[in-house]
N, C-alpha and C positions, 0 to 999 in steps of 0.2 A: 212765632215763638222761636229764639233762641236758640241755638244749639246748649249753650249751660243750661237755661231752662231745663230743655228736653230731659237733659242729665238731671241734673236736680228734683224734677218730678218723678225721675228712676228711682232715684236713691230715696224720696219720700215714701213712694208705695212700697218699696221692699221693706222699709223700717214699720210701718201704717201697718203691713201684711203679717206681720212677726209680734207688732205689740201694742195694736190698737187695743185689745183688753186691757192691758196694764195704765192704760190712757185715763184720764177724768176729764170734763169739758174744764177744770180746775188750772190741770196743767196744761190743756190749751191758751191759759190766759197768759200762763206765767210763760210759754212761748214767745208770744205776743209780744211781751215785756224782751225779751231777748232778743225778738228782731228788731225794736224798738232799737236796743240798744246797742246791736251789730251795725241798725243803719247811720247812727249817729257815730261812728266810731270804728269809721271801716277803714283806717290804717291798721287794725287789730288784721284784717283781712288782707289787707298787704303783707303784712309780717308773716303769714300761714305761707306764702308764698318761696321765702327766703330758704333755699336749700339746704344752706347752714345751720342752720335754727333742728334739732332731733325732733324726729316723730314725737317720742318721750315728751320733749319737754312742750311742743305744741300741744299736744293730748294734756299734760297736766295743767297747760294755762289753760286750755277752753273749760277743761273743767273746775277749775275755778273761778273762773268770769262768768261760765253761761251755765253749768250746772248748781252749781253753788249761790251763786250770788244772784242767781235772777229764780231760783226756786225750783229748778226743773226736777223730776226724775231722774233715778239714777240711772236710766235704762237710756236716756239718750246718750252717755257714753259710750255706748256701743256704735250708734250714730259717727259720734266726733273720731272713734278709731277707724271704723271704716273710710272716714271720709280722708284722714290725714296719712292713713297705708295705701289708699289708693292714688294719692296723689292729692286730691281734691277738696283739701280742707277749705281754700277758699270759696268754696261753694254752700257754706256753712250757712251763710244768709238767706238764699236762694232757696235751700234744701228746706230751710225751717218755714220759708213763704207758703212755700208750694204742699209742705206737709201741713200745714194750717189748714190751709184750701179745701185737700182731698178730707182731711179729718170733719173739718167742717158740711161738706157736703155728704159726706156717709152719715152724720148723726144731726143732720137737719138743724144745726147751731151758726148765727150769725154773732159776728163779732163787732160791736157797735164805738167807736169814739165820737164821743158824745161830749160836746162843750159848750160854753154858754158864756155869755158876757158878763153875768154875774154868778157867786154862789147859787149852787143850788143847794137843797136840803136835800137828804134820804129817800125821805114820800116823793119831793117833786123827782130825783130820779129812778125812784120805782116806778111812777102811773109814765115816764117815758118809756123805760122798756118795758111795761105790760103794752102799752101804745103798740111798740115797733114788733112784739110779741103779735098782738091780734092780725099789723098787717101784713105780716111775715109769716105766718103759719112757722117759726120756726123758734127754739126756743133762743133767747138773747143775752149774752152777755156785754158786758163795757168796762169802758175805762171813762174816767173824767177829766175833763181839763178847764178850768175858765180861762176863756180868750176874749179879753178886751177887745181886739177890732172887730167882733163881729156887732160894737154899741150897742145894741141890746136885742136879746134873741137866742135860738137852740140853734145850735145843726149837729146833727145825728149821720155818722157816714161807716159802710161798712167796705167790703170789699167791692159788693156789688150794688147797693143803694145806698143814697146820699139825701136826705129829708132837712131842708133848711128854713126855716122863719127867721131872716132876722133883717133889721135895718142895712146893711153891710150890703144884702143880697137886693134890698129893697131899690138903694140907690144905683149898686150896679146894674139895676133893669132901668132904669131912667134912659131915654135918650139921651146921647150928647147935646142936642142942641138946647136941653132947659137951662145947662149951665150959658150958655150964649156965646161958648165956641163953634 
């Protein structure tokens, strides 16, 4: 582990320690959605960086991008202050993994992205996570995506478990030598 890790995992349980109550497994998802979109868009995270740039106005853009816009509570501003007075706003991605994490193992919740090579319905992605439900002893949430290269088929991946059926996984267990390289 990291030395930012380490940090980041500090800064998670102290925030975890102060307002897990205030918490719902709800805005864990919408977390999700903001690491989601921290990790796509980590020049936002270079820019935390830039000395010139006020605490002020760092603080009023994350909360506008990660509070506002991706759903979160108000109560993670207090997070983004601490993290941009301490120096360590660029740890903002880090902090939120890592709070994910511990949040999720204190309240026995996995967090499933779940995608498919075609639509699925409602029903078909409920009887998946009561599925990943039963073999998880843990309660389940997801996100969905359809992804064409997997030709046709599920895979279900959380942090810690990854359950795939599909053509994609099928052909990459082939030996190389069927294709006659």
């Amino acid at each position: 582990m990291s030395v930012q890790t380490i940090i980041a995992k500090r800064y998670a349980q102290a925030f975890l320690n102060l307002y897990i109550q205030k918490l719902t497994d709800v805005d864990l998802v919408n977390v999700g959605a903001a690491i989601d979109f921290l990790a796509k868009n980590r020049s936002i995270l270079a820019l935390l960086k830039v000395p010139h740039i006020t605490a002020e106005d760092k603080i009023a853009a994350l909360e506008q991008i990660i509070i506002i816009k991706q759903g979160l509570p108000t109560v993670f501003k207090k997070l983004i202050v601490v993290l941009v007075h301490h120096k360590r706003a660029a740890l903002l991605l880090e902090t939120l993994e890592q709070l994910t994490q511990l949040y999720n193992a204190h309240k026995h919740v996995e967090l499933y992205k779940i995608s498919s090579s075609h639509a699925l319905d409602e029903s078909d992605l409920q009887a998946l996570q009561k599925f990943l439900a039963q073999k998880t002893g843990h309660l389940v949430y997801y996100t969905y995506t359809i992804d064409p290269r997997l030709i046709a088929g599920v895979r279900m991946q959380s942090d810690q478990r990854l359950w795939e059926y599909s053509i994609k996984k099928q052909l990459a267990s082939l030996p190389k030598d069927i294709y006659g390289n």
